[in-house]
C-alpha positions in Angstrom: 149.7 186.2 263.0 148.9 189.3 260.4 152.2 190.7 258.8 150.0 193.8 258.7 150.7 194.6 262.6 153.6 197.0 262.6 155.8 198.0 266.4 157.8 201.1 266.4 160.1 201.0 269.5 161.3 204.4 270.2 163.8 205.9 272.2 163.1 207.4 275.8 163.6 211.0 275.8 164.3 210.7 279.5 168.2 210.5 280.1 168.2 207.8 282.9 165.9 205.7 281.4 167.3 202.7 279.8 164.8 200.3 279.9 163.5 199.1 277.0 159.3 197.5 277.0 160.6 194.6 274.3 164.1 192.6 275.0 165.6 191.3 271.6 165.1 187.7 272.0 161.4 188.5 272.5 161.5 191.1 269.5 162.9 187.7 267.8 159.6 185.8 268.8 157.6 188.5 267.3 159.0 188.5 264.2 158.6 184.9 263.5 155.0 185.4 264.0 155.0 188.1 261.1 154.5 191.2 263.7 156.7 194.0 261.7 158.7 195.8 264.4 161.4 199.1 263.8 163.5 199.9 266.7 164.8 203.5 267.0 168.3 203.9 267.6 169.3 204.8 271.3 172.5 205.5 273.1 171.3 205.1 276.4 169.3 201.5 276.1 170.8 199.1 278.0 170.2 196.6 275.1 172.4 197.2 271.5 170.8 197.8 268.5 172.7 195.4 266.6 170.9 192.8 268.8 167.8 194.1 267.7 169.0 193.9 263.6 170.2 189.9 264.4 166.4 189.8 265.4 164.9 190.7 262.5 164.0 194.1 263.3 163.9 197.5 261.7 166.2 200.1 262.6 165.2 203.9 262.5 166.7 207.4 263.8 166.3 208.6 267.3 162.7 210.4 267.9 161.9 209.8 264.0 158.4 208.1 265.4 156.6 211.6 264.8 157.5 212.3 261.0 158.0 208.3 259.8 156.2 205.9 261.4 153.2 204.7 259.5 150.0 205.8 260.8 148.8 202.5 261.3 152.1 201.4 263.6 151.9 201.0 267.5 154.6 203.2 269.3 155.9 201.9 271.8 157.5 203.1 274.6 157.7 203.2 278.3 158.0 206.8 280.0 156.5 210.1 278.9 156.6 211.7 275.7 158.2 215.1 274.9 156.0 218.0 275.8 156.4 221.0 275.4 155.4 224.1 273.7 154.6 223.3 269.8 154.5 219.3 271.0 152.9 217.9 268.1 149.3 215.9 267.5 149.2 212.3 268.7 148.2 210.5 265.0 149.7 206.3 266.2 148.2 204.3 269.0 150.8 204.8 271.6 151.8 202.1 273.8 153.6 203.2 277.3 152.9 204.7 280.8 151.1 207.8 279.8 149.6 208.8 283.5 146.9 210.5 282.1 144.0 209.0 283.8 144.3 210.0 287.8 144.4 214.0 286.9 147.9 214.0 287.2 149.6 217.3 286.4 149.9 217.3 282.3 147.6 215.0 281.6 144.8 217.2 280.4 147.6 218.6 277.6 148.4 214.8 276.5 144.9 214.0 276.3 144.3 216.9 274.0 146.9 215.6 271.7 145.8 212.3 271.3 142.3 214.1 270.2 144.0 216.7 268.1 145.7 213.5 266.2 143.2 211.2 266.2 145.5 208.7 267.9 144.9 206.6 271.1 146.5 205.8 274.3 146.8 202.3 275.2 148.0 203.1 278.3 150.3 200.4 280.3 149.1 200.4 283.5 146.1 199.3 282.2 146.5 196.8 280.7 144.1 194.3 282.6 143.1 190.3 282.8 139.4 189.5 282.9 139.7 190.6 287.0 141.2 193.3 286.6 145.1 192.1 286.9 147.6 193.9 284.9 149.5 191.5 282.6 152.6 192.9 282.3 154.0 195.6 285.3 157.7 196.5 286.4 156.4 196.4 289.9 158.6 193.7 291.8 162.3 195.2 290.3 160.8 198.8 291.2 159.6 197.3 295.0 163.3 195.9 295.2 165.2 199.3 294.1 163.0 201.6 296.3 164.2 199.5 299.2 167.7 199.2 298.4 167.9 202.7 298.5 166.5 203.4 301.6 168.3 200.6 303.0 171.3 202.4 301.4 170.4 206.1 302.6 169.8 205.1 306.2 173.2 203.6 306.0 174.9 206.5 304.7 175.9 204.1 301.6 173.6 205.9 298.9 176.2 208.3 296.7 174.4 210.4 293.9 174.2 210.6 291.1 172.6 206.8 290.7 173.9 205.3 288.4 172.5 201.7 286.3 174.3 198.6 287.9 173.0 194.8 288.2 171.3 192.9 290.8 174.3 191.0 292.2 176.6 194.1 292.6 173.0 195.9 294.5 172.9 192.4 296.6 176.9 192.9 297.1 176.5 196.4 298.9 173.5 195.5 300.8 175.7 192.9 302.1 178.5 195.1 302.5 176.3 197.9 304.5 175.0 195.1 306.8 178.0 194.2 308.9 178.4 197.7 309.9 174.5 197.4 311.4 172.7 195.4 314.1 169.3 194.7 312.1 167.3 194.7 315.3 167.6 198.2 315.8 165.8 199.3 312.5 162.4 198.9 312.2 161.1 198.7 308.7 157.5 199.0 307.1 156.3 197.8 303.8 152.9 198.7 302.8 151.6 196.6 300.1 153.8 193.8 301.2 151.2 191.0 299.4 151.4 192.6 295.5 154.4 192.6 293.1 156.0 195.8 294.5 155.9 195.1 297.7 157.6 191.3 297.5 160.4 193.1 295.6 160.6 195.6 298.5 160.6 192.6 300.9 162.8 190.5 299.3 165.4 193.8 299.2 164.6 194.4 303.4 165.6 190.4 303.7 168.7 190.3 301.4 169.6 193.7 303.5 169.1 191.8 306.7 166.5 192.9 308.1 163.0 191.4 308.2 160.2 194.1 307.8 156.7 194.3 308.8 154.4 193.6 306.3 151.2 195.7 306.0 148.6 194.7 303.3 144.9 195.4 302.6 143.6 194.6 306.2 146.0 196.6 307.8 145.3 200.0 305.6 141.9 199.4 306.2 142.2 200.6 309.7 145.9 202.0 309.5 147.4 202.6 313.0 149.2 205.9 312.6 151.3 205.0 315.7 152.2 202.0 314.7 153.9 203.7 311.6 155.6 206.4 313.3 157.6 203.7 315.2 159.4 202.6 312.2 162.8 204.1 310.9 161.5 203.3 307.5 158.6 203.4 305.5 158.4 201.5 302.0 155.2 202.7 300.2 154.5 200.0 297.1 150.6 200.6 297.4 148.8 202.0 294.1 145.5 202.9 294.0 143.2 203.9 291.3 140.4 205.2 293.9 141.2 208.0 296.4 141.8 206.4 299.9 142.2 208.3 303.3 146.0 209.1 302.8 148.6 206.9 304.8 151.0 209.7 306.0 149.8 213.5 305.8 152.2 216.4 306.6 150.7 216.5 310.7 152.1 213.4 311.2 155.6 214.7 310.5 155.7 216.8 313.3 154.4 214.8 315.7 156.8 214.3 318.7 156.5 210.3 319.1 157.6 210.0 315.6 160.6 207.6 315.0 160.1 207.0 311.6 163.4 209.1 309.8 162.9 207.9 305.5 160.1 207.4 303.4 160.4 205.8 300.4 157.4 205.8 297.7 157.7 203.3 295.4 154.2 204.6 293.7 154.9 208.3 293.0 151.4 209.0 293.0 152.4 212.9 293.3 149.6 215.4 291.7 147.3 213.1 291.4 143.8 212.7 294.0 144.7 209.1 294.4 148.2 210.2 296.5 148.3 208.1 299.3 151.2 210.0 300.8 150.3 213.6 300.3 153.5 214.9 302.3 155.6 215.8 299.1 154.9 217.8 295.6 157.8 216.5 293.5 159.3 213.5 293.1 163.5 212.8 294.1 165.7 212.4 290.9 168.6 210.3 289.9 170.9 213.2 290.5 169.3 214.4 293.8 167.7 211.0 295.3 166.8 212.3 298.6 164.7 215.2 299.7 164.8 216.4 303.6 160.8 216.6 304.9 162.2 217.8 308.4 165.2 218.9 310.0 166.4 219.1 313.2 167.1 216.6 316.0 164.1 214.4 314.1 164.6 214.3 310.5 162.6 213.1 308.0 164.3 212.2 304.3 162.3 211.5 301.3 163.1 208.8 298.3 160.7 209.2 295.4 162.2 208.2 292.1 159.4 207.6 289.7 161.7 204.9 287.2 163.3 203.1 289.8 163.4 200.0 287.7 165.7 201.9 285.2 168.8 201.1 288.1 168.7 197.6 287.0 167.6 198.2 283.6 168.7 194.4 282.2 166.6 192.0 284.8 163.3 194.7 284.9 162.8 194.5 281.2 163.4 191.2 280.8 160.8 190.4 283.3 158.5 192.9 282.0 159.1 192.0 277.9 158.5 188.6 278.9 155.1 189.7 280.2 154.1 192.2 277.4 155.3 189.8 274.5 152.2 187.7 274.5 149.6 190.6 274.6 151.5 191.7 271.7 151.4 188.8 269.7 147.6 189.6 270.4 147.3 192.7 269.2 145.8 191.7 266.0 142.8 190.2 267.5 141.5 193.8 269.1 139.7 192.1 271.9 140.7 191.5 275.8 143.6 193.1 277.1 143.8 195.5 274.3 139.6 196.3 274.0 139.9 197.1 277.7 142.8 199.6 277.1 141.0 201.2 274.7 138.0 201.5 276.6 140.1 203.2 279.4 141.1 205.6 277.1 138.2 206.7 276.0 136.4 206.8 279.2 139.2 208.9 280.5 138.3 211.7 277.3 134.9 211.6 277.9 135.6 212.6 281.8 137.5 215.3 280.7 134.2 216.4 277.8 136.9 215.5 275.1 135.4 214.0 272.2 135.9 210.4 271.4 138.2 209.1 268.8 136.9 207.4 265.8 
C-alpha cells in the first residue's frame, strides 16, 4: 500500500455524536499498510486519543481539518460539516454522510462548496458493491436503538436527555420494562424487517419481549393501511433512493380506527422527495426524543433521531470501522467502491447544473 494515502479523522461538530468511522485497532491495521492517518483531538469520542497515538497515528487540534490538512488528505468523518454563514470552500475529498443527493434541505449550499473548493464528496451512503450493496452502514445498531426507544417510550421508561450507554445495560432495561407488560397486548410493526436496520430493530422487539410483524418488499408493494393502523408501534427501517407512494401520510392520523399510538423512523428521510413517512418536518433530538403528532383520547408520539447509533457509540463503530477498513486500504487503487462514489458525486452536480470537478 502507497505511504502517499493520507486520513484526516476529524472531530464531529455535533455534540451527541461520539462515534468515530475508524476504531484504533483498525487505524493500527492501516498504518501497517503505510496509509498515513492524523486524528483530531475530541472530547466527546467515545474512543481516547491516546489509543489512537499507541496506533501509530497523527494527532491534530479539534476542527484544524480546514486550515492544516494537506490538500491531498481524505477527511474523514461521519455527520455533517459546520455550515453556516462564511462556511468555507470544500478543497479535500471528504469522506462521511453528506445527504446531499435526495434534495435534502442544505444540500444545494454543501454542493456549492465542494465546487467552490474543488474538492469531492465521497459520500457514505454510497458507497456500493458491484450490485449496488453498501459496504460499510451503521444500519443494524441504528434498527436496534430506534426500537429500544420506542419500546422504552411506550413503557413510560424513556427519560431525556439520552444519554450514550452499552448494549447490555439497553438489554438490562428492556428486560426490566418487560415484567411490568403482557407482550400480547402490543402489537408491533417493522418495515424493512429483511435489511440490516430492520434485523436490529427486530432483534430489539425480541430481546424486549415481544415478537413483531415483519413487513418487507412484498408487503410495501401493496401496503395495507389498515393493517398498519392496528399496531401500537410502527418501526420504520426502510430507505429509499427512489420516491415511493409514502407509507403513512398525515390523513391516516386522524383516522378513527387507528390504534397505532408511536412511530419510530429509523430512516429520517425528512425534506427530502424520497420521505416515506411524510407526517413530520423535523426530526426528535437527544434532548427532546419524542414529538406528539396527535393529542387527545388517540395520541400519536413521534421518535425520529437521525444518529441513533451514537447511544451505543462503542459496538456501532466497531461494526461499522470493521466494514469501512478494507475500502480504505483500497483507496489507492481509485477504482470500485471508491470510482462509484465519485461518480455519484458528480452526477449529483451535474443535476443540480453545477459544474464538474476536475
Amino acid at each position: 500500500m502507497s505511504d502517499t494515502i493520507h486520513l484526516w479523522m476529524r472531530h464531529e461538530a455535533r455534540r451527541t455524536e461520539r462515534r468515530a468511522p475508524l476504531t484504533p485497532q483498525d487505524a493500527a491495521r492501516l498504518v501497517g499498510a503505510g496509509i498515513r492517518i492524523t486524528v483530531e483531538e475530541s472530547a466527546q469520542r467515545a474512543f481516547p486519543l491516546a489509543d489512537y497515538t499507541a496506533a501509530g497515528c497523527a494527532t491534530a487540534p479539534t476542527g484544524s481539518w480546514h486550515e492544516q490538512a494537506p490538500d491531498g488528505a481524505y477527511v474523514l468523518g461521519l455527520k455533517e460539516l459546520p455550515a453556516g454563514p462564511g462556511a468555507p470552500a470544500l478543497r479535500h475529498r471528504h469522506i462521511y454522510f453528506g445527504h446531499a443527493y435526495k434534495g435534502q434541505a442544505g444540500a444545494r449550499e454543501l454542493l456549492d462548496r465542494f465546487t467552490a473548493g474543488g474538492g469531492a464528496l465521497l459520500d457514505m451512503e454510497y458507497l456500493t458493491d458491484e450490485a449496488g450493496r453498501r459496504v460499510a452502514a451503521f444500519g443494524y445498531w441504528a434498527g436496534y436503538v430506534g426500537a429500544a426507544l420506542a419500546v422504552l417510550h411506550h413503557r413510560r421508561a424513556l427519560t431525556a436527555p439520552l444519554v450514550p450507554t452499552d448494549r447490555p445495560a439497553l438489554d438490562a432495561l428492556l428486560a426490566a420494562t418487560a415484567a411490568d407488560e403482557d407482550p400480547a397486548t402490543t402489537a408491533a410493526l417493522v418495515i424493512g424487517a429483511l435489511g440490516r436496520c430492520g434485523r436490529g430493530a427486530c432483534d430489539a422487539l425480541v430481546q424486549a419481549g415481544l415478537e413483531p410483524t415483519r413487513w418487507d418488499l412484498p408487503e410495501t408493494r401493496a401496503l395495507d393501511r389498515t393493517a398498519l393502523l392496528a399496531h401500537d408501534l410502527l418501526v420504520n427501517t426502510v430507505l429509499t433512493t427512489t420516491p415511493v407512494p409514502p407509507f403513512l401520510t398525515k390523513a391516516d392520523l386522524d383516522e378513527p380506527a387507528r390504534r397505532l399510538s408511536l412511530v419510530s423512523d429509523v430512516t429520517c428521510d425528512v425534506t427530502s422527495d424520497c420521505n416515506v413517512l411524510p407526517v413530520y418536518d423535523e426530526t426528535t433530538t437527544w434532548d427532546e426524543p419524542v414529538r406528539t403528532l396527535r393529542e387527545g383520547e388517540r395520541p400519536l408520539d413521534l421518535i425520529a433521531i437521525d444518529n441513533l447509533p451514537s447511544l451505543l457509540p462503542v459496538e456501532a463503530s466497531t461494526a461499522f470501522s470493521a466494514e469501512l477498513a478494507p475500502q480504505l486500504l483500497r483507496l489507492a487503487e481509485w477504482d470500485g467502491v471508491w470510482a462509484r462514489a465519485l461518480h455519484t458525486y458528480r452526477t449529483a452536480l451535474e443535476a443540480q447544473e453545477a459544474p464538474l470537478v476536475s
